[in-house]
C-alpha positions in Angstrom: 20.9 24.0 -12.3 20.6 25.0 -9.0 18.0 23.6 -6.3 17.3 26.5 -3.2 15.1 25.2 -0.3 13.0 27.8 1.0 11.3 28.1 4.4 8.1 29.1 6.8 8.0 29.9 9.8 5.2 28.9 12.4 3.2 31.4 11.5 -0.2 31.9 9.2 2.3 34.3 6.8 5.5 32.6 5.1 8.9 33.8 6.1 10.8 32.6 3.4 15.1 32.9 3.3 17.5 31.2 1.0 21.4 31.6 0.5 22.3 32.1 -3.0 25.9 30.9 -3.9 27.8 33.7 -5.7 29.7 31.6 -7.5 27.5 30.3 -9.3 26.3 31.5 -13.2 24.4 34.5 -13.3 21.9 32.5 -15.8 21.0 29.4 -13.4 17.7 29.3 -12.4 16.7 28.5 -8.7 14.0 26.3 -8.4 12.0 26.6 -5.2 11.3 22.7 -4.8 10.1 22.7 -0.8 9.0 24.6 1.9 9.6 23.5 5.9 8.9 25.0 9.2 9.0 23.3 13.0 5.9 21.4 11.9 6.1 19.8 8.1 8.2 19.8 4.9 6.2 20.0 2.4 7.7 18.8 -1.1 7.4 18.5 -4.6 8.5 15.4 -5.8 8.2 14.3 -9.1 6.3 15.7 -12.8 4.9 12.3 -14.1 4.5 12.5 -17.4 1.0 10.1 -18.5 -1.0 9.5 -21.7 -3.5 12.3 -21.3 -1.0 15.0 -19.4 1.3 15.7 -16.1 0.6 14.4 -12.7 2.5 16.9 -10.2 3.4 14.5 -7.1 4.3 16.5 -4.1 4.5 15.2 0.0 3.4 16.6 3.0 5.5 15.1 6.0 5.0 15.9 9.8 8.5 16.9 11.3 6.9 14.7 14.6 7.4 10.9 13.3 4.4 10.2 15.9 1.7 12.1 14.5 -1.0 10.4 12.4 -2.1 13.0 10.1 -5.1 13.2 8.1 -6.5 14.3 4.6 -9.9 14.8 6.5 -8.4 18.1 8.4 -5.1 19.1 5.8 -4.9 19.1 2.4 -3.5 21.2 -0.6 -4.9 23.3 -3.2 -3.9 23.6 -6.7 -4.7 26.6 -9.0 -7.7 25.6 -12.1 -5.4 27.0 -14.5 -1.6 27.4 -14.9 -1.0 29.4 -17.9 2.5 31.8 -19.1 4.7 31.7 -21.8 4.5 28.3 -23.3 2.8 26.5 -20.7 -1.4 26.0 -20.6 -2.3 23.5 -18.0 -5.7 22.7 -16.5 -6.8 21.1 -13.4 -8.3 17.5 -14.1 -10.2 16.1 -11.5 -10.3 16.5 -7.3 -6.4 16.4 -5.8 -6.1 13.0 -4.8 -4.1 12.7 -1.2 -3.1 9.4 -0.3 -1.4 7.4 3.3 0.8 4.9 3.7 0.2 2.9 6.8 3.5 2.5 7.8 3.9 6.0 7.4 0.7 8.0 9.1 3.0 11.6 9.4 3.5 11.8 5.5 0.5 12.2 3.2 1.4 11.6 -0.7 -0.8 14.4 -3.0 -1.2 14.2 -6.4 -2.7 16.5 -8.9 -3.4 15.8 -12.6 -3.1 18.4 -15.5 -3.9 18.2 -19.1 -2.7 21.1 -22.2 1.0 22.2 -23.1 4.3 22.4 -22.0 6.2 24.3 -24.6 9.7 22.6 -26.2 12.0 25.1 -24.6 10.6 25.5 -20.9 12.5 24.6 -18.5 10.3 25.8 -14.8 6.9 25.9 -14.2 6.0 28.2 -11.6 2.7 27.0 -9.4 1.1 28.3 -6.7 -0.7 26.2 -3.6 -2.6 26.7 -0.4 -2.1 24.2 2.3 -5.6 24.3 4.6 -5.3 22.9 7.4 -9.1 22.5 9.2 -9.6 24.1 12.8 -7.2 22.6 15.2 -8.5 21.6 18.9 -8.5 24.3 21.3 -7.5 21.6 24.0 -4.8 19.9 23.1 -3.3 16.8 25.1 0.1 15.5 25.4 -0.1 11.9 26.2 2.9 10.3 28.6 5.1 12.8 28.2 8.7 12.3 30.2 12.7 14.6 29.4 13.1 11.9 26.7 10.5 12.2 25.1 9.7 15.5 23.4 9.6 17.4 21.2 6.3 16.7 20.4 3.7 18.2 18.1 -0.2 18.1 19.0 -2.6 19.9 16.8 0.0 22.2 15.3 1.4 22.9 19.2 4.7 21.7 19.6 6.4 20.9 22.6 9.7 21.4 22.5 11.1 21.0 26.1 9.9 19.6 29.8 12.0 19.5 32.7 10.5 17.9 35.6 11.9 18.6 39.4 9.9 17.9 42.3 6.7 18.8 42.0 8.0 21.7 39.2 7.7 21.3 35.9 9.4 23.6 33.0 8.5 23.8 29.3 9.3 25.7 26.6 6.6 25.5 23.8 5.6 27.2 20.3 2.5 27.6 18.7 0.7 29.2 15.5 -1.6 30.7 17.8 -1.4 33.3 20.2 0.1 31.3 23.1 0.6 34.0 25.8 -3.1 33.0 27.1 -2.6 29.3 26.9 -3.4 28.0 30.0 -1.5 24.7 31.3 -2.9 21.8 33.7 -1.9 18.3 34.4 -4.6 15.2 33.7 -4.5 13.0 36.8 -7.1 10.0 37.7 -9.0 11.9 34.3 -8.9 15.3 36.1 -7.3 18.3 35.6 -4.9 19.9 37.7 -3.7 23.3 38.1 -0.7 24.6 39.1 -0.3 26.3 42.3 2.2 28.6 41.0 3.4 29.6 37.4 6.4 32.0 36.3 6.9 33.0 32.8 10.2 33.2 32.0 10.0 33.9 28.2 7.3 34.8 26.2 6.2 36.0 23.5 2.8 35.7 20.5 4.0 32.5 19.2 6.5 31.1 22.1 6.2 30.5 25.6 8.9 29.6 28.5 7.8 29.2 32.2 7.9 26.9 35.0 4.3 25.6 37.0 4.6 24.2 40.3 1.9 21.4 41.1 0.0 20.9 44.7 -0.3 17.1 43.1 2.2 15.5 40.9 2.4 12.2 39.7 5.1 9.9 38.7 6.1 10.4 34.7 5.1 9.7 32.1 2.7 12.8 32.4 -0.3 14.4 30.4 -0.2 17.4 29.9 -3.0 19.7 28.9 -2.4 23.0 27.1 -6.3 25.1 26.7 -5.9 27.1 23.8 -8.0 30.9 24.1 -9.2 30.4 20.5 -8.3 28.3 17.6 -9.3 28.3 13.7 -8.4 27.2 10.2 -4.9 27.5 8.7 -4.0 28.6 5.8 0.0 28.9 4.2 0.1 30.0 0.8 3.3 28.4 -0.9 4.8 29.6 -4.7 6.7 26.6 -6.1 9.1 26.9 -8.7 9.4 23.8 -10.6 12.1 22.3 -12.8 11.1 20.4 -16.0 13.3 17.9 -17.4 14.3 18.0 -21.2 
């Protein structure tokens, strides 16, 4: 059996590659087992077999080890029904998403299902929708310095800051149309614009420039990206599943 890791990009639509290995049997099934971009992995874990039918465990996991993420703005969305040769399934009950304080980036989802699972299956296909709620349209980045980025705020992530007197450069990436973002430093709890700004690189979902400040303070900084708009996010994700004999 072979396992293939697919991915998304940072976009609201999937762009999803895999390498296949020739060598491999013509008759192996690829299972499609997780999906990751520049913000989360998002995984299937486990089929847990209980008395009345199958919990599917999966995990959602910031790739930012400093985020505190929360099943009040993301969660996951399983179909009612999963039915196809040899497999009838229904949706039991509300998807229960769980945290573990000692890990706030990682929520743990869970989804019950009752019916059949035929002798001779051996995948279960199942589709899912992550939603994730409207992110802020101002997003902070609290003491910032070089060392300490990237960084994701509110599905922005900042990859890269260079600071040189009174200059600052960033590269950054965002699932919204970031080439009207506007940029401003928080000092004594007032924003600050730059006096100059040149854009380097940019393009719909990635920005490069350097900002030159009148007033610049000593690092770590905070910096302020003001987004034009923002709204709900949704990725649509097809697993492929393996079931154990």
């Amino acid at each position: 059996m072979r396992f293939v890791y697919f991915s998304f990009f940072l976009l609201f639509f999937l762009v999803s590659c895999t390498s296949i290995d020739e060598e491999n049997n013509d008759d192996e099934e690829a299972f499609v087992t997780a999906f990751s971009n520049s913000l989360y992995h998002i995984t299937f874990e486990e089929l847990e077999k209980v008395r009345n039918g199958w919990y599917f465990h999966f995990s959602i996991e910031s790739t930012d080890e400093s985020r505190n993420i929360s099943p009040e703005t993301m969660y996951i969305d399983f179909p009612e029904e999963i039915t196809f040769e040899n497999v009838s399934l229904e949706k039991q009950n509300e998807t229960q998403i769980e945290k573990n304080e000692n890990e706030p980036h990682i929520l743990y989802v869970k989804q019950l299902y009752t019916g059949s699972i035929g002798e001779n299956v051996t995948s279960i296909s199942v589709p899912a929708i992550v939603h994730i709620e409207q992110p802020a349209r101002i997003v902070y980045f609290y003491n910032i310095d070089e060392d300490s980025l990237p960084v994701v705020r509110e599905e922005l992530l900042l990859e890269s800051i260079v600071m040189n007197d009174g200059e600052i450069t960033i590269q950054a990436t965002d699932i919204f149309d970031i080439r009207r973002t506007s940029w401003s430093l928080m000092v004594n709890d007032e924003r600050i614009y730059p006096v100059t700004s040149y854009t380097t690189h940019q393009s719909r979902h990635h920005y490069q420039g350097k900002m030159e400040f009148a007033v610049f303070p000593e690092p770590p900084l905070t910096l302020v990206a003001e987004r034009l708009q923002s709204h709900d996010v949704e990725w649509e994700l097809d697993f492929l599943l393996p079931i154990k004999e």
